[in-house]
Every structure is written in C-alpha cells, then in structure tokens.
LORO-754834 format. One record per residue (C-alpha): x, y, z. Coordinates in steps of 0.5 Angstrom, whole numbers, plus 2048, in hexadecimal, padded with zeros to 3 digits. Layout:
BEGIN
XYZ ...
END
This chain:
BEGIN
8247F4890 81F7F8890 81A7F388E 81C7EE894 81B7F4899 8147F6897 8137EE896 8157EE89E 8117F48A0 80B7F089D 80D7E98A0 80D7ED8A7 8077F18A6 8037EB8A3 8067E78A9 8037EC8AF 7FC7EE8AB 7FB7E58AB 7FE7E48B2 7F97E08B5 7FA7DA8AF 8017DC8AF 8027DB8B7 7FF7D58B6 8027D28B0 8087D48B5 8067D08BA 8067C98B6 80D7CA8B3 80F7CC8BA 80B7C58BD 80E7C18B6 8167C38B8 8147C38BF 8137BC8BE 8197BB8BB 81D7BF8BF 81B7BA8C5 81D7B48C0 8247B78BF 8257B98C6 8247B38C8 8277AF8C2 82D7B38C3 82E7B18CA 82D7A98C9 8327A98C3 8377AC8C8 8357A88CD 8367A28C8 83D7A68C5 83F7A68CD 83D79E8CD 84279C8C7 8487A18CA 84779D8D0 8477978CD 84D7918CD 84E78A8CD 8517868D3 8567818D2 85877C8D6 85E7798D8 8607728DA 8627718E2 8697718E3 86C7748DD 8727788DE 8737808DE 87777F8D7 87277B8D4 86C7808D6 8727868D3 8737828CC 86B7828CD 86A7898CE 86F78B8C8 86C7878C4 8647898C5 8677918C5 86B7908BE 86478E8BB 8617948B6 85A7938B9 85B7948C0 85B79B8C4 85C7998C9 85E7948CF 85F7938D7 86278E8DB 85E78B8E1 8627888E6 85E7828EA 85E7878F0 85C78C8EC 8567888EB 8557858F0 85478D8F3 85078F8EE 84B7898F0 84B78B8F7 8497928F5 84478F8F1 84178B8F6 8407918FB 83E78E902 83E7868FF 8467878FE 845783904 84577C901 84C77E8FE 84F77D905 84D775905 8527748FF 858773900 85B7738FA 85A7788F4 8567748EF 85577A8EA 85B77B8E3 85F7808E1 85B7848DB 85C7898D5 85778E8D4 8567908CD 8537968CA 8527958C1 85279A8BD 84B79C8BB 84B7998B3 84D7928B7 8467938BB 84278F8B8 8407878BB 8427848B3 8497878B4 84A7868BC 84977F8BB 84F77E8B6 8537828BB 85277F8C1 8537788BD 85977A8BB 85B77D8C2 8587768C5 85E7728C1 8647768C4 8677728CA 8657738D1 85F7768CF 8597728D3 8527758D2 85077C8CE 8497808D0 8477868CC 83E7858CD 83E7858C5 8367848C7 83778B8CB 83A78F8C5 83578C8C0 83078F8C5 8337968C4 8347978BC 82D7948BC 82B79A8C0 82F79F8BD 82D79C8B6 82579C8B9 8267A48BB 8297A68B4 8237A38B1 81E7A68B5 8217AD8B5 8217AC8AD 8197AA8AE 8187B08B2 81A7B58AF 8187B38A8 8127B38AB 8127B98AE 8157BE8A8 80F7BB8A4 80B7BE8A9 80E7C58AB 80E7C68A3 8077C38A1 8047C88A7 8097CE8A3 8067CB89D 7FE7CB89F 7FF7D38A3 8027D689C 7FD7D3898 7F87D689C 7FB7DC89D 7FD7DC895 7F47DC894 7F37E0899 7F77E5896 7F47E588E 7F17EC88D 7F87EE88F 7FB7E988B 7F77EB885 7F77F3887 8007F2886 8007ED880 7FB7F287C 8017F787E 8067F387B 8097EF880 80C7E987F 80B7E2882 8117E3885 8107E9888 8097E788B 80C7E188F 8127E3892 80D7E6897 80B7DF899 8117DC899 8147E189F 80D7E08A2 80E7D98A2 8157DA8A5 8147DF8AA 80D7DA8AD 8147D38AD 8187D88B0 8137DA8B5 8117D28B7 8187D18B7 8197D68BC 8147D58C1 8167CE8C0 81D7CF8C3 81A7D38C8 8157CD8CA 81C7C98CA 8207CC8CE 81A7CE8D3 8187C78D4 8207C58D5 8217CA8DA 81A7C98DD 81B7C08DD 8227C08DE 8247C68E3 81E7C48E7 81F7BD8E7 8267BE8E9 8247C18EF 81F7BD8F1 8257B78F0 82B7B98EF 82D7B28EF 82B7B18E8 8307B68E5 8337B08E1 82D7AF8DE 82B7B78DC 82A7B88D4 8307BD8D1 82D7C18CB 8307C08C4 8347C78C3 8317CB8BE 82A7C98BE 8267CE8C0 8297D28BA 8277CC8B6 81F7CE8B8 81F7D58B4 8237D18AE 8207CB8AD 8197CE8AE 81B7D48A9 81E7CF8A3 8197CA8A4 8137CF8A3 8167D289E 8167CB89A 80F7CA89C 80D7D289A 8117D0893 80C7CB891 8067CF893 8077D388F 80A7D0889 8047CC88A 7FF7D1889 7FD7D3882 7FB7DB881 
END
C-alpha cells in the first residue's frame, strides 16, 4: 500500500513538473475519443432509428372483393395462430379509403368523382423480429399467398434489405473507427511514456542504485499515463456535451420544428471518456515501459 501511494504521489508530481507535454498529449487523446464519441453519438442515433424502422415494420395482405365477414374471421385467426406473427390489424375497405384520403391531403378531391369504393379490405401484419430478414419473408408470404381469399401480398422486401444493410454498414464502420482510434490514443500514450521514461534517467539510475525494483520504478509511469487518458477523456466529454448543448439547444431554437430530428446521447457516455481514455493509456503506458530496457 504504501509503494502504490508513493507511486501516485510521484505519477502527480511528474505529471504537473512536465504539464505543457502532458496537457498536450492530453489534448490529442481528447481529439481521438472525440472523434469517436461523435461517431458513436451519431451511430447510436442511426441504429435506433433503423430499430424504430424494423418495430414499425409489416406486411400488408390483400384480400379478394367480395369475401365475406366469416371468411376474413377464419382468415384473421388463422394469420394470429401463426408463431412468427406479432401482431395483426384489420382494415376495413372504408378504413382504407380514410386512410387514402388523409393521405392525399387537398388532392383527396379526385376520390369524390368515384362512385364506388375500389380499395380491398387488408391485414396489417407486424413479424417477429427473427423472421426480419428478406430470405425468411419470401417463404412466409409464400405460404400467406396459398391461403384462400388472399389476393396480393406487400412487404417492400427491397426497403427492408436497405435497412439490414445500413445497420450492418454502421457496425462495421464503428467497429473500423474505433479500432482505429484505441491504436491512436494508446500509441500516443505509449510514445509520451517513452519520452517521459528517457527524460527522467538520472532519476532512474539514482532509484536502481538505491535498490528499486523494475517494478517500483514503473509504477510511476504507469498512473502517469493513466492520469494524462483520464484528463483527455475528460476534456473529451466535456467538448461532447458542450458541442450538444451549443448545436442541438441552439438549433432547437433557431427551428423548433426539426425537434424529431434532434440527436439523443447514448446514456453513460460522458463517463465512458475519463474511462476509456484512462484503460487505454494505461495499455499504451504498459508497453512503453515494458519496451524499454535499463
């Protein structure tokens, strides 16, 4: 206990005596996780819009003109018994033809020329998620399309390959990033501790000829380079919240009318800056000094 005390005290001495290279090493793991953050802030939002997307996905079923009440009933208890459905709603031809005219807003106008209701009676189905995937649809709404008195079956299968291909786009493209960036913040960590480590030799020599150990000599440099991963990570989430609160609350005001568009934090974030930048300097500071031979 009394070795990882003198260790801290040291690490914090060290670190405010060098504080213009530490402050600026500090900076660029800020610039590194900021980057990132951004990155994740921003996939974070466009995966829960592709989440919103999928819950509020269905498939629209058809029904013949002129099927009875008893027939669509059988139908409706026959689609509801099925495992992979969540859930169904019925939609009368009347319903429809509501829906259509609120749709078209002012043109609803052509509607008043036709005399007789053109539109069919439908179910609206929502799937499971597992079953979201085009391959799987296909063979569902083959099977639907078999069942009598079905007539047509929509389910914008080129739509719903649009969506898993961006989602899979944006965890490929946080996994780059963010490897990426770790390489930097640790590589940065790693080239300060070698600097710091043969600046300080005299120091070195003067401890090993008193008997420290290898160990003893880079616990220093290790809570160093936590402490500098700590500092950028907190002046990372500190640049993140104030760029979110600058942007987003500004742009709110200036157009009230984008509110839907406006970008939520994932929760916990600005605690995982100070972390991430700590752990990943730490790894950086490890190899540094493990690196190094005296």
């Amino acid at each position: 206990m009394r070795n990882v005390m003198y260790s801290l005290e040291t690490a914090c001495s060290n670190t405010w005596r060098d504080k213009w290279m530490n402050l600026l090493s500090a900076f660029l793991i800020c610039s590194g996780l900021a980057i990132f953050g951004s990155f994740l802030i921003l996939s974070f939002n466009m995966e829960s819009a592709v989440r919103k997307w999928f819950n509020d996905f269905s498939i629209v079923i058809y029904l013949n003109k002129g099927i009875s009440s008893d027939e669509e009933e059988a139908l409706k208890n026959f689609f509801i018994q099925d495992s992979d459905v969540l859930s169904l709603r019925y939609i009368s031809k009347e319903e429809a033809l509501l829906e259509l005219k609120d749709m078209l807003g002012a043109g609803s106008r052509v509607l008043e020329s036709v005399e007789e209701n053109p539109l069919p009676s439908s179910f609206e189905i929502k799937m499971k998620r597992e079953i979201l995937i085009p391959a799987l649809l296909r063979q569902k709404t083959a099977l639907f399309s078999k069942v009598p008195g079905v007539n047509e079956i929509q389910f914008g299968e080129e739509w719903l390959e649009s969506l898993i291909r961006t989602s899979m786009i944006l965890k490929s493209l946080l996994l780059i990033t963010g490897t990426a960036l770790a390489s930097t913040v640790i590589f940065i960590s790693y080239g300060t501790i070698r600097i710091l480590f043969y600046r300080r030799m005299d120091e070195i020599e003067t401890l090993k000829l008193l008997g420290a150990t290898r160990r003893f000599i880079r616990m220093p440099f290790l809570m160093e380079g936590m402490i500098i991963g700590t500092a950028g990570g907190a002046l990372c989430s500190l640049s993140l919240f104030a760029s979110y609160r600058l942007v987003s609350l500004r742009l709110m005001e200036l157009m009230p009318s984008l509110k839907a568009f406006l970008v939520t934090m994932p929760e916990g974030i600005f605690f995982y800056g100070p972390a991430a930048g700590a752990v990943l300097s730490f790894i950086g500071s490890y190899f540094a000094v493990g690196k190094i031979k005296y």
